[in-house]
N, C-alpha and C positions, 0 to 999 in steps of 0.2 A: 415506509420512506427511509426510515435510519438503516434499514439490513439492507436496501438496496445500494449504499453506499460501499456496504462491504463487499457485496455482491460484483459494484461495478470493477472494484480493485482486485478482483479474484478471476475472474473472464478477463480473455484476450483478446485483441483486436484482431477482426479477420476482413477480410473481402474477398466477393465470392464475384467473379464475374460469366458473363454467358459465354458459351460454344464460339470460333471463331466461325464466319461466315453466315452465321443467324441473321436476318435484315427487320427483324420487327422492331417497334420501337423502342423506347429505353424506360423502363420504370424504375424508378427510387423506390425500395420496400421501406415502411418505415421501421426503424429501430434508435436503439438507444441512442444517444450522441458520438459515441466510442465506435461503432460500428457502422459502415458503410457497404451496401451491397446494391451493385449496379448490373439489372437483369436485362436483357435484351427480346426475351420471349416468355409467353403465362408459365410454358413450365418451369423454366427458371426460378420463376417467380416465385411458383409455389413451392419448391425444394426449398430456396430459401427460408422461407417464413415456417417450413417446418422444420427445418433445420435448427433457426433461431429458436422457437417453441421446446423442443426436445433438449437444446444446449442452458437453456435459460431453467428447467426442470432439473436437468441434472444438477447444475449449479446450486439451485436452492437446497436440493437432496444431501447432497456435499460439505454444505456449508454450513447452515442452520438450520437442523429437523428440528420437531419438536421437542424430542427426546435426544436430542444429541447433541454436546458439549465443543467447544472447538477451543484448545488452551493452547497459548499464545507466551514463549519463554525467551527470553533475553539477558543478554550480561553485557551489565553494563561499565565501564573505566573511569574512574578519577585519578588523577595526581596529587599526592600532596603540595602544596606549594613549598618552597625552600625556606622565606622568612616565617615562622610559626614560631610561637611561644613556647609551646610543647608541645612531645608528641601526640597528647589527646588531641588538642588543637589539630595539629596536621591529621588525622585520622578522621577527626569530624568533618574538616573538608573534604577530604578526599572521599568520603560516605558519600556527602552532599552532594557531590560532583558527578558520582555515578550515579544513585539514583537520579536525577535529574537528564543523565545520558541513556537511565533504561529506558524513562520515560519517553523521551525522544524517540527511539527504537522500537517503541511496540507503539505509537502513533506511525511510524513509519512503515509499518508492517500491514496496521489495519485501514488507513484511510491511503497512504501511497508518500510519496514524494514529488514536490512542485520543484521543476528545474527548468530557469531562465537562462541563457545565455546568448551571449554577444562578441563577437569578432571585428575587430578593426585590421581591416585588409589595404595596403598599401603597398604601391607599385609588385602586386603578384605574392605578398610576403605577408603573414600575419605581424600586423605590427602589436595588438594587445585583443586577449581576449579574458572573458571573466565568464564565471559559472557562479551562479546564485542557485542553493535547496532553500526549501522551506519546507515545514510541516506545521498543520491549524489542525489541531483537535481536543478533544477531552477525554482522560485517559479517568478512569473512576475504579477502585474495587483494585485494583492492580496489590500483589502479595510479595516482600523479598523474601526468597526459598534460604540465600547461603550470602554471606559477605565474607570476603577474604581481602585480608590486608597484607602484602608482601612488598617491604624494600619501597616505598611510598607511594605504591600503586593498589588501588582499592577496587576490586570486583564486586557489584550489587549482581548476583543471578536474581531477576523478577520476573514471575508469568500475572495473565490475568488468564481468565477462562470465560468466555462468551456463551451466553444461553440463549435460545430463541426466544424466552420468556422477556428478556432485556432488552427486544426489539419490539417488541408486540406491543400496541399500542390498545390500554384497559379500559 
């Protein structure tokens, strides 16, 4: 259950549809939620579903073998702020600030990004629009390889590394 999350953010979305002028009728093959394929004849049907079989294989292969590692690297920014007491002060923030932006960034990376948005359209003309991200995860085991503090901007480089042992369920 949990590596298929990773799985689902790592697969694309496709649709496959039938031949024009085929007249049989229409079947839903089932699949993930992400994926939509609209068949119109059996052989369709069945290219798809081994299609999906074969794509769904390789993915797993890719992603999480038994024996295979997938390490996951980000850098992350902080600012220091301008009222600070000293510069360890400003420094310590600005640590804080990036790790807490790696962490963001490798949640972003492994689970995706949730993006809402909204348009107010009046007389033919956007009068306001907003975009809303989010990211929900728990990021655990994560390492900082390098921190760099230059001029009051603070670099956290942090990977984590994913094993299939860490999805498997004992």
């Amino acid at each position: 259950m949990k590596h298929s999350l990773l799985l689902a953010a790592l697969l694309t979305a496709s649709t496959i549809y039938a031949q024009e002028g085929e007249t049989a009728t229409t079947t839903l093959v089932p699949t993930p939620s992400h994926i939509v394929i609209e068949c119109k004849s059996q052989e369709c049907v069945q290219q798809a579903q081994e299609t999906l079989k074969s794509n769904a294989k390789a993915s797993e292969e890719e992603v999480l073998a038994p024996n295979k590692e997938v390490r996951i690297s980000v850098v992350g920014q902080g600012v220091a702020p301008m009222n600070t007491i000293s510069p360890a002060q400003a420094y310590a923030l600005a640590k804080r600030a990036a790790v807490a932006d790696a962490y963001r960034l490798i949640a972003e990376k492994v689970k995706g990004v949730r993006v809402d948005g909204q348009d107010l359209i009046q007389n033919m003309m956007v009068k306001r629009s907003s975009i809303r991200t989010s990211v929900d995860a728990m990021i655990r085991d994560a390492n900082i390889v390098e921190t760099i503090f230059k001029e009051g901007l603070c670099e956290v480089e942090m990977e984590i590394v994913l094993s299939y042992a860490q999805f498997v369920q004992q």
